[in-house]
N, C-alpha and C positions, 0 to 999 in steps of 0.2 A: 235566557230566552232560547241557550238552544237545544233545551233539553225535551224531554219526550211529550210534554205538556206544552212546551213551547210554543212560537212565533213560527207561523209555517206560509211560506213563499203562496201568494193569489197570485193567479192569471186577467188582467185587468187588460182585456184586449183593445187594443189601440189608443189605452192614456200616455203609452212612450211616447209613441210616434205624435200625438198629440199637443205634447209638450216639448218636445224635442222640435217640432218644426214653430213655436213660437219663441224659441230659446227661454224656455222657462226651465226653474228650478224645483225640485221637490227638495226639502232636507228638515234632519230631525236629529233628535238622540236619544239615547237608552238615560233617564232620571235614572237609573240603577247605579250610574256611574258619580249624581251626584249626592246618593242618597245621605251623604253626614251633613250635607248642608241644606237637605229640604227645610226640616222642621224651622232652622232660625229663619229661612227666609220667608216663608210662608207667614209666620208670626209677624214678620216686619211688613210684608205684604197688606193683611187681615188689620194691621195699628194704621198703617194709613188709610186701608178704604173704611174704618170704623169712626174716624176722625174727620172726614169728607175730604184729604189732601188726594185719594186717586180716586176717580169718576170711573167707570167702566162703562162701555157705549157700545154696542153692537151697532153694525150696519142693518138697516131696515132692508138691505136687497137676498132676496131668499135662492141659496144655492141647495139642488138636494141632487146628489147622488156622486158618483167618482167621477161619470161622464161630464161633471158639470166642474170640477177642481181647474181645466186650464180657462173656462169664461171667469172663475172668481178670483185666480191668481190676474188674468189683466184686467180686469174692474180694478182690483186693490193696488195695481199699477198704473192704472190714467187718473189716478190722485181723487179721485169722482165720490172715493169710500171716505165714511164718516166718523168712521166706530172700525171696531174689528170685522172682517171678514169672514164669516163663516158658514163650512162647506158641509152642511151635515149626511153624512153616506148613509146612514137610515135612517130613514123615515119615520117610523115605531118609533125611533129613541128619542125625537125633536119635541112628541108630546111626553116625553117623562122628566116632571119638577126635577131640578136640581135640589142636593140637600147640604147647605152651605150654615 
């Protein structure tokens, strides 16, 4: 990621200070790091929502854009969410199918 094609630094003016003044978190990681273990998991994943043992449920509440990531980090902390949260930062991409 830090090569010439890489992951290169956005200026997201005022989601620090945004987030920082409701003590929330941003965090994540590089899958590159667990890349030997994607495939089994994902498999074990795919065998139980194929079998009905995992439901997957999105939240009916619609976040769109970066501005909007510290109002859906505390929804998904006043317990209120029902499903997963999700912050979609563009817009264009919310109406394209997933190919699962």
């Amino acid at each position: 990621y830090q090569g010439e094609g890489g992951w290169k630094p956005q200026n997201y003016t005022g989601l620090c200070e945004k987030i920082l003044a409701k003590s929330q978190t941003v965090a994540g990681f590089f899958l590159v790091q667990y890349a030997h273990l994607w495939q089994d998991h994902l498999d074990k994943l795919f065998d139980l929502y194929a079998s009905g043992k995992l439901k997957v449920s999105l939240d009916p509440k619609k976040f769109v854009g970066v501005s909007s990531v510290p109002d859906a980090v505390e929804y998904l902390h006043s317990g209120k969410s029902i499903g997963k949260v999700v912050v979609c930062i563009d817009p264009s991409y919310a109406r394209t199918a997933a190919k699962l």
